[in-house]
C-alpha positions in Angstrom: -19.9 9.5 8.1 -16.4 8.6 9.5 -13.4 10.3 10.5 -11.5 9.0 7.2 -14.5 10.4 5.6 -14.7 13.3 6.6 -11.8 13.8 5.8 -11.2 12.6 2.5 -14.3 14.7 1.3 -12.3 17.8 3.0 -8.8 16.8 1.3 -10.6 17.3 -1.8 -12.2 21.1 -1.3 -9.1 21.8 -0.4 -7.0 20.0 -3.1 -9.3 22.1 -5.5 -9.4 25.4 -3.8 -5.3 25.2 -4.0 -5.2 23.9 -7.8 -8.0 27.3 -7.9 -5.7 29.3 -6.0 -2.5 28.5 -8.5 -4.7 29.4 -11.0 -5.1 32.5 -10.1 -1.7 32.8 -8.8 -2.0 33.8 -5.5 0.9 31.9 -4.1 4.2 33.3 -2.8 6.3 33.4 -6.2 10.0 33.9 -3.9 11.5 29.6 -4.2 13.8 28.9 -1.2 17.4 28.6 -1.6 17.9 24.6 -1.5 14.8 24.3 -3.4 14.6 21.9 -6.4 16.9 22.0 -9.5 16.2 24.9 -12.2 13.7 23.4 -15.0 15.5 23.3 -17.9 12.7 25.4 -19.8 10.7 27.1 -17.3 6.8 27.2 -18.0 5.2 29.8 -20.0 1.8 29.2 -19.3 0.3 31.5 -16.6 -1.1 28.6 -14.4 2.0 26.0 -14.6 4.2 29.3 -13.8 2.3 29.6 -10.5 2.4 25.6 -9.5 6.0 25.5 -10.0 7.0 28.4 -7.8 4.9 27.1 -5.1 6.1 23.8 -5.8 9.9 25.5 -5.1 8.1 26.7 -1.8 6.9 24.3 -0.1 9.2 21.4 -1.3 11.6 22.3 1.5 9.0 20.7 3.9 9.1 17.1 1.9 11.2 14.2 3.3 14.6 14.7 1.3 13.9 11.1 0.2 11.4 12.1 -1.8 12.0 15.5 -3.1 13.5 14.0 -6.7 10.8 11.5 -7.6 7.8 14.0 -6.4 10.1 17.2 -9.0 10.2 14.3 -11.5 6.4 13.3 -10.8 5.6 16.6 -11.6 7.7 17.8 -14.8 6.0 14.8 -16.0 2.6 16.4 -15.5 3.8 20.0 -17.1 3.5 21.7 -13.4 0.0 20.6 -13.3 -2.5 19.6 -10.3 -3.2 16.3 -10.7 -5.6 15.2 -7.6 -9.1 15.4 -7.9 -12.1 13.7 -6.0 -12.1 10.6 -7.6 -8.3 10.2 -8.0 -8.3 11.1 -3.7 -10.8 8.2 -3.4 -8.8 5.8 -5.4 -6.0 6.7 -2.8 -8.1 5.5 0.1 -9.0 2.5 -1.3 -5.1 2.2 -1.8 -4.5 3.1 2.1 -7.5 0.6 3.1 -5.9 -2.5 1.5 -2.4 -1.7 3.5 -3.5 -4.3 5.9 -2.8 -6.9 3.8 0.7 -5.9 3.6 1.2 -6.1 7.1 1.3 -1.5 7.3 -1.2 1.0 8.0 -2.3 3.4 5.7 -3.0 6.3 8.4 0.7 6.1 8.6 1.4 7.4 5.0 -1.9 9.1 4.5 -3.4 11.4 6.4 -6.1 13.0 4.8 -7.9 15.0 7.5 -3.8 16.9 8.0 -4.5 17.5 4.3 -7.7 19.1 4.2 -6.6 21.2 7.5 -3.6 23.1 4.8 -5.3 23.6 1.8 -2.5 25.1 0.2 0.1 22.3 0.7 -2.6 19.2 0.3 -1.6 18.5 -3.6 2.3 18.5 -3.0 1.8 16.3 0.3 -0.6 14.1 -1.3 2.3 13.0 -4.2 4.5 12.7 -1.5 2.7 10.3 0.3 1.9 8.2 -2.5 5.1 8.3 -3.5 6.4 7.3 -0.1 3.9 4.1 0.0 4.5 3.2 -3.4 8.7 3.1 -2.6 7.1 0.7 0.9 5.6 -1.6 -1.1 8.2 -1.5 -3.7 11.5 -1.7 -2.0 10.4 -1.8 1.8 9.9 0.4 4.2 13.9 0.5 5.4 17.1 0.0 3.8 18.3 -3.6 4.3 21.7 -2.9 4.2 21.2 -0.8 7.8 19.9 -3.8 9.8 21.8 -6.5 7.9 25.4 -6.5 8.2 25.9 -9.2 5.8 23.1 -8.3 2.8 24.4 -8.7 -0.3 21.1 -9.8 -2.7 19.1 -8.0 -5.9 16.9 -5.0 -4.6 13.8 -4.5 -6.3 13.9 -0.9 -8.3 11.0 0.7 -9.8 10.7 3.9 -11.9 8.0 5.4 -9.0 7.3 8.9 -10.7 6.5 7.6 -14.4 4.5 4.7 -12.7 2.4 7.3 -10.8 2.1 9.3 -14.0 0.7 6.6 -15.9 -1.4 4.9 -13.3 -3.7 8.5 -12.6 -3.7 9.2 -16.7 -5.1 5.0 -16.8 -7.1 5.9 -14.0 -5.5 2.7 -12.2 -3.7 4.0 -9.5 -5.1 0.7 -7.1 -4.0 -1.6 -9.2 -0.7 -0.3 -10.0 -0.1 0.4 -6.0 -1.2 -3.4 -5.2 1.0 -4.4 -8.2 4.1 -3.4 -6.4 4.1 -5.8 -3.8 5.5 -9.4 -4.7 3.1 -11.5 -5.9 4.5 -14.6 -5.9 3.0 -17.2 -3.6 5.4 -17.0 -0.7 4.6 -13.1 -0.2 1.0 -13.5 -0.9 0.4 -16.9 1.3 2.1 -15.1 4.0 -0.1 -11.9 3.5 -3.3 -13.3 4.0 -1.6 -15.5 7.2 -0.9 -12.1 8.9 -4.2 -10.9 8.0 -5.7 -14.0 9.6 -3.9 -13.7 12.9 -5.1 -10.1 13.0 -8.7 -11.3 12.3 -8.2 -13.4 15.5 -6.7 -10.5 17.6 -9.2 -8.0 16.2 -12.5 -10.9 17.0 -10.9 -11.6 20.7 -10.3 -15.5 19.7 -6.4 -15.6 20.2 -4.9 -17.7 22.3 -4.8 -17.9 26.1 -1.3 -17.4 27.9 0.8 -20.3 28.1 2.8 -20.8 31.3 6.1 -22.7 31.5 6.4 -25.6 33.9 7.7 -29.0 33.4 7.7 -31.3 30.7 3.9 -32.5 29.7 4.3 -36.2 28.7 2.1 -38.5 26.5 -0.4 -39.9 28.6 -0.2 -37.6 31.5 -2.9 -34.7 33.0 -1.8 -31.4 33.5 -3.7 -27.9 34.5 -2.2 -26.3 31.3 -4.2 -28.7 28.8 -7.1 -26.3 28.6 -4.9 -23.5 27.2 -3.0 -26.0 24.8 -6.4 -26.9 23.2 -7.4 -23.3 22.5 -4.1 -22.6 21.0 -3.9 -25.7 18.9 -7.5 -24.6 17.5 -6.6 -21.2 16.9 -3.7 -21.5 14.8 -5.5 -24.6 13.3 -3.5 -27.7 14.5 -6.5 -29.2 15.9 -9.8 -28.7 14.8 -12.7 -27.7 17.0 -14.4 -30.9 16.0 -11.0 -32.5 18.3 -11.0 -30.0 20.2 -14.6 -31.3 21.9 -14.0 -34.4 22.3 -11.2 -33.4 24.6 -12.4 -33.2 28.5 -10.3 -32.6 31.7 -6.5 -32.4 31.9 -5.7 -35.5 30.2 -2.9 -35.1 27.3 -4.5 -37.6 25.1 -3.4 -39.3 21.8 -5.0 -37.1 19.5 -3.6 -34.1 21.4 -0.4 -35.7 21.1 -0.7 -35.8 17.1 -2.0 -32.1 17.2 1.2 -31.0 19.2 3.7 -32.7 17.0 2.2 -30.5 14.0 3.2 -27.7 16.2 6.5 -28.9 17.1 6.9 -29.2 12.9 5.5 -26.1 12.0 8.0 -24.4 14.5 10.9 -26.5 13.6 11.1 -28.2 17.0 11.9 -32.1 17.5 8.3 -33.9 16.9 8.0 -36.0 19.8 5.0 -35.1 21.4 6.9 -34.1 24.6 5.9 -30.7 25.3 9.6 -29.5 26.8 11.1 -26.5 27.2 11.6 -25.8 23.5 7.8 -26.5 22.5 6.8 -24.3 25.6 8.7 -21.1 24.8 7.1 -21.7 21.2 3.6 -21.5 22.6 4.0 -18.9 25.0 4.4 -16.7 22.2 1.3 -14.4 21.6 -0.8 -14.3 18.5 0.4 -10.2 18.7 4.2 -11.6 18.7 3.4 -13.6 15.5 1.9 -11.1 13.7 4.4 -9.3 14.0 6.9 -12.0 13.3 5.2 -12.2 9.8 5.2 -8.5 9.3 8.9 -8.2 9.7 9.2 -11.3 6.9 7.0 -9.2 4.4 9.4 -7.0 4.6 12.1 -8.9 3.6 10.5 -10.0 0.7 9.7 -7.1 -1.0 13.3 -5.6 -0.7 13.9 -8.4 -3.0 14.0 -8.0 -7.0 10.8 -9.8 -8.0 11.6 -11.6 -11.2 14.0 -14.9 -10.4 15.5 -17.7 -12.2 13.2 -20.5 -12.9 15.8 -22.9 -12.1 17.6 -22.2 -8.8 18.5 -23.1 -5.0 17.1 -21.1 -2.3 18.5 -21.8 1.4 16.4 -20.6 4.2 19.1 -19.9 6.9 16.2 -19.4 9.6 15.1 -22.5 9.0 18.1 -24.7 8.1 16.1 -25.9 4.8 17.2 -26.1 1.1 15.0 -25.9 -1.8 15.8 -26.5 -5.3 13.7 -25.0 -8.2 13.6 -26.3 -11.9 11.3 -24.3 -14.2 9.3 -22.5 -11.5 8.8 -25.3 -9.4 10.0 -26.7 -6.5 11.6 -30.5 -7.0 14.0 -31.5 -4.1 14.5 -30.0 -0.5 17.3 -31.0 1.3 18.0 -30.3 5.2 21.3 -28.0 5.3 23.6 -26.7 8.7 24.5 -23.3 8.6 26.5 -21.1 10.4 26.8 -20.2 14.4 24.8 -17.0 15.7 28.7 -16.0 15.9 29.8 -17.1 12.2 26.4 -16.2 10.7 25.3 -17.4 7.3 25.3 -14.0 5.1 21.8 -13.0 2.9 23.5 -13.4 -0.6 22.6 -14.3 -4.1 25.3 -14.8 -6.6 25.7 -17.7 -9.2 27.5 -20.8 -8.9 28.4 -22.7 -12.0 30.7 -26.3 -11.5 30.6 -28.7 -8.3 33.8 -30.4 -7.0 34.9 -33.7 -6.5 36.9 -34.8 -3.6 37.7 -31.1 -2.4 40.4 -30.5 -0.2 39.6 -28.0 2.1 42.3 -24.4 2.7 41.3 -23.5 6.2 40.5 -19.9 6.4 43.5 -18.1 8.8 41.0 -17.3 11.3 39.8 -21.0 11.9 43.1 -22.4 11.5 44.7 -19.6 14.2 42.0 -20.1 16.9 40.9 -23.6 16.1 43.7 -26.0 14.4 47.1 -24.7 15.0 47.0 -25.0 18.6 46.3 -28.6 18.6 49.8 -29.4 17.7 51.2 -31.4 14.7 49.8 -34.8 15.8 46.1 -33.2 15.3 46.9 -31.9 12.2 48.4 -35.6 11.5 45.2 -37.1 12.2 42.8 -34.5 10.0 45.0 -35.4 7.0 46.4 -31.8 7.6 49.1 -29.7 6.5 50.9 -26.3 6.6 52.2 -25.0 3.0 55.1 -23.0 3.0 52.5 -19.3 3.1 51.2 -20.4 6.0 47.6 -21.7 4.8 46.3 -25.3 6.8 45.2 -27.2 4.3 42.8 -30.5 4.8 43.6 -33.2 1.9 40.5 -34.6 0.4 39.0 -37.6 1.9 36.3 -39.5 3.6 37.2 -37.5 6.9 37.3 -34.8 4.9 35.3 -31.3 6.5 34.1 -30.7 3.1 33.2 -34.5 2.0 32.9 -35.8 -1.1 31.6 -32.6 -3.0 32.0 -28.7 -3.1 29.1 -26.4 -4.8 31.6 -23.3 -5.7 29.7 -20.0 -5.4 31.2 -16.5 -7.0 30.7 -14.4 -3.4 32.7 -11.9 -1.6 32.4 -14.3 1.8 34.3 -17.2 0.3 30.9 -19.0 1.3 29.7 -21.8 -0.3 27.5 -25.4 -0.3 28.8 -28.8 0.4 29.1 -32.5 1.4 30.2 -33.0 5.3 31.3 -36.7 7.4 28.9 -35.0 10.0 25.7 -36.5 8.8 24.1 -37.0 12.8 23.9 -32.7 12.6 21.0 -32.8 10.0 19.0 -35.2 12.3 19.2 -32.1 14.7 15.8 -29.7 15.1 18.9 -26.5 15.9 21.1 -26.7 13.0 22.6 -23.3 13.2 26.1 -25.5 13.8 29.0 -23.9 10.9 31.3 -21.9 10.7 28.7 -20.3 8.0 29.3 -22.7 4.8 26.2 -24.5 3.9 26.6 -28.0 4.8 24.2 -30.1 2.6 22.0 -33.5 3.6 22.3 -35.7 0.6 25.2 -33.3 -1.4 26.4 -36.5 -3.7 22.7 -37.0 -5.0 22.2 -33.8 -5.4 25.0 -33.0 -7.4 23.8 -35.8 -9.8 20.5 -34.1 -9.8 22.3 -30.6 -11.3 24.3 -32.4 -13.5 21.6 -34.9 -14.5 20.3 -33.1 -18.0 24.5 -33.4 -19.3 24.7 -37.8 -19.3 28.7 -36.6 -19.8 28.9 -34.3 -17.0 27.2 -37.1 -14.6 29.7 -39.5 -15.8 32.7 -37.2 -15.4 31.0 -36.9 -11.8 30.8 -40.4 -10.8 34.2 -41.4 -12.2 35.9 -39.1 -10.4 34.2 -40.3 -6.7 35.7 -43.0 -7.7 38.6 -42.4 -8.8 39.3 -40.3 -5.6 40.6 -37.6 -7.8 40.0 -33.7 -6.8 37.7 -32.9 -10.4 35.7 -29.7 -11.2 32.9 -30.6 -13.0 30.6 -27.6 -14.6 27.2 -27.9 -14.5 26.9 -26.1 -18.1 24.5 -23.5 -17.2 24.3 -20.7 -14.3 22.2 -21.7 -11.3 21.3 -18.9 -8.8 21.6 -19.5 -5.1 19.7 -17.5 -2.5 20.5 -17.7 1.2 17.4 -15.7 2.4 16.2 -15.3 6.3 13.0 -16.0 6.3 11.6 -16.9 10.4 7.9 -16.7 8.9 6.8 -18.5 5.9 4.1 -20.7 4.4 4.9 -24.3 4.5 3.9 -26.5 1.7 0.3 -27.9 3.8 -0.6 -23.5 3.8 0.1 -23.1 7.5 1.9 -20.5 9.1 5.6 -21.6 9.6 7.8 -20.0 12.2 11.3 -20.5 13.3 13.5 -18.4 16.1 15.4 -15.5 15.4 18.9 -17.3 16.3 20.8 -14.4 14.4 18.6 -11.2 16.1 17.7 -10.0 12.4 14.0 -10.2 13.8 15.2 -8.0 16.5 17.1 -4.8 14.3 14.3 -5.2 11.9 11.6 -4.7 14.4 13.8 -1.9 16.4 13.9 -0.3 13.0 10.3 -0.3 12.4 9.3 0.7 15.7 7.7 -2.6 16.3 7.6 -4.4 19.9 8.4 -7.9 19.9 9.1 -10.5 22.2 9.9 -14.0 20.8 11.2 -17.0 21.6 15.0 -17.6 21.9 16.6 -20.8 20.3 17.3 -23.8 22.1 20.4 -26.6 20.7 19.2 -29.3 20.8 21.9 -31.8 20.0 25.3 -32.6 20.9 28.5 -30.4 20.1 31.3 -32.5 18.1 34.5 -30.8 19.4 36.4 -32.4 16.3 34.1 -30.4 14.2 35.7 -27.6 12.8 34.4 -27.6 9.1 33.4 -24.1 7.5 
């Protein structure tokens, strides 16, 4: 018998001799100043009298997070024990699947502590589910204390009356497992960090990867070895590949193998193995895993039910989806803002694109950027100065906003659009604006959201042609999400990653107490000192 064994069996003696020991009521009666609010009608019966007061007690010595929803667990229950043997067991199982969500149970539940305080184990024990059930629920921290620009739908559950029904339904597992998200991009990325923890567990990560020059199609290098067992652990080359491969030579099909890498990590797929594509695999299979850990997270601060038609903009990634009923239909490369002029995590509602936009230049960009060009620049942007003060770019080919505007209802005066600056979404490093969301394609895919109104498309196209500045409503509210994800499931079920160019990664992990150590971006395309679009 095991440690957690041992222990578990113990928890329950002493979760029994303590419900034995209310019974009785041998507990100090005296509650602490500070304790819990008064019950509205105290118990009469001999037992719950007893439970309550050394419920006031101990309750002192509970996180202050928790001290409402463990008094509201247990007025639910009448003042009553409520963990036995087989409920306690139950609660393992729950602490044993924590893997899965990228957390360790011994961390919330410690049930050899318990059995060594008989007289505190049942209060502890609600506690401690209650604090994993508010992990998997709403996460583990806050997201508005490592994100300074957060501003999406939490995820809120009722935790006390959930526990209370799951131990009378004796389905306390199932209701614990059922507050994670259980949509495909949580769950995907669940079983890809417990994958890359099989590998570290079963000694079959990867070797170190040193960083030297370029490797280049054809050539031999000293570092192919390496490559090959990294390719095959992560599953861009398969072992049967992986043999046919001898000496140092970087052969064609390595070169295939590599540019799913370079893909998967959002790097330029050219088969050169540069600097970029080097710092990507001198990450460690630990670094990953923790890289996916910090992006479970994320997800299940978020509410769980969404809109079945929406857009959702990884900003890690520089990547647009658009879902209709469920689904994804169209993806779309997108620019977003600077590590300085960071793309906020937002959702609000956007209902009406914009023809032919003209574009009022926010005071800060027009101070640093515009105004000290001079008239003849402004001349030159079709620009001008109203009599408050504003800059304001006419509409136009030149246009920074283009031909098309997707107006969102935000406190950051953010929002999606067309750009002239179509060379940027050819880029690998898109992290280019001023943090707008500059889309690939923006004139199609306005058509696509106003394609079920024939009227709407029409008013649309005539006025593009027109050149006229036209608000067009879609007819319907469509949700965007600008969500950070820099570990995800891409749509052939591999492991995604993409660098933490904000340093979200970074606060997350500090908060955590998690060590990581991951690459750092490389720009890989040319800056357009003209370009000085939101």
């Amino acid at each position: 018998m095991n440690r957690r064994q041992l222990g578990l069996g113990a928890a329950a003696a002493a979760l029994a001799a303590a419900a034995h020991a209310q019974d009785a009521g041998q507990l100090n009666t005296q509650p602490p100043l500070g304790g819990p609010r008064p019950m509205p009608t105290p118990p009469r019966d001999p037992a719950a009298v007893a439970f309550y007061e050394a419920f006031n007690r101990q309750i002192g010595n509970i996180d202050e997070t928790l001290r409402a929803d463990v008094q509201t667990f247990y007025e639910m229950n009448g003042w009553r024990p409520v963990w036995n043997r087989d409920r306690l067991r139950a609660l393992n199982s729950v602490a044993l699947r924590s893997e899965r969500h990228a957390m360790r149970g011994q961390d919330y539940f410690d049930f050899v502590g318990l059995a060594a305080d008989p007289p505190t184990a049942e209060i502890r024990t609600t506690a401690a589910a209650i604090r994993y059930a508010r992990a998997l629920s709403e996460g583990q921290v806050r997201p508005e204390t490592v994100e300074e620009l957060w501003e999406m739908q939490k995820n809120r559950v009722d935790l006390p009356r959930g526990l209370h029904d799951a131990l009378q339904s004796e389905r306390l597992l199932d209701w614990m497992e059922g507050l994670a998200p259980s949509d495909i991009g949580y769950t995907n990325l669940s079983a890809g960090y417990v994958r890359y923890r099989r590998l570290i567990a079963e000694g079959k990560a990867w070797p170190a990867f040193r960083s030297g020059p370029t490797i280049e199609p054809g050539s031999s290098d000293g570092r192919i070895p390496a490559l090959v067992a990294r390719l095959v652990a992560e599953g861009d080359l398969s072992q049967g590949q992986a043999d046919m491969v001898t000496g140092n030579r970087y052969t064609p099909e390595l070169v295939e193998a590599v540019k799913g890498f370079q893909v998967r990590h959002g790097l330029s797929s050219d088969g050169r193995i540069g600097t970029g594509t080097q710092r990507s695999l001198s990450a460690s299979a630990e670094d990953r895993a923790r890289q996916i850990a910090l992006n479970l997270e994320r997800r299940r601060w978020l509410k769980r039910d969404v809109a079945p038609e929406r857009i959702e903009v990884n900003v890690a990634a520089a990547i647009m989806v658009y879902w209709k009923d469920g689904k994804p239909i169209h993806s779309n490369r997108v620019v977003v803002g600077t590590a300085e002029n960071q793309t906020p995590s937002l959702e609000k509602p956007f209902a009406s694109v914009v023809a032919n936009p003209p574009w009022y230049v926010p005071a800060g960009i027009a101070r640093r950027e515009i105004l000290p060009r001079g008239p003849g620049y402004l001349r030159s942007q079709n620009m001008y100065v109203t009599e408050q003060g504003t800059v304001v770019q006419r509409a136009g080919p030149q246009a920074a906003l283009g031909y098309v505007k997707f107006e969102l209802q935000d406190s950051y005066a953010i929002f999606l659009h067309d750009t002239p600056s179509k060379a940027a979404f050819n880029n690998a490093f898109r992290h280019r604006s001023h943090g707008c969301v500059r889309v690939q394609g923006a004139i199609d895919f306005a058509r696509l959201l106003l394609s079920p109104d024939p009227t709407k498309l029409g008013e649309f196209d005539d006025a593009l042609a027109s050149k006229d500045t036209t608000r067009v409503t879609t007819g319907r509210e469509i949700g965007v999400r600008l969500l950070y994800w820099t570990a995800f499931v891409d749509g052939q079920g591999r492991v995604a990653f993409r660098e933490d160019v904000y340093k979200r990664d970074e606060k997350l992990a500090d908060a955590l107490g998690i060590a990581i150590d991951l690459p750092t971006p490389i720009d890989d395309g040319q800056t357009d000192a003209d370009d000085v679009g939101p």
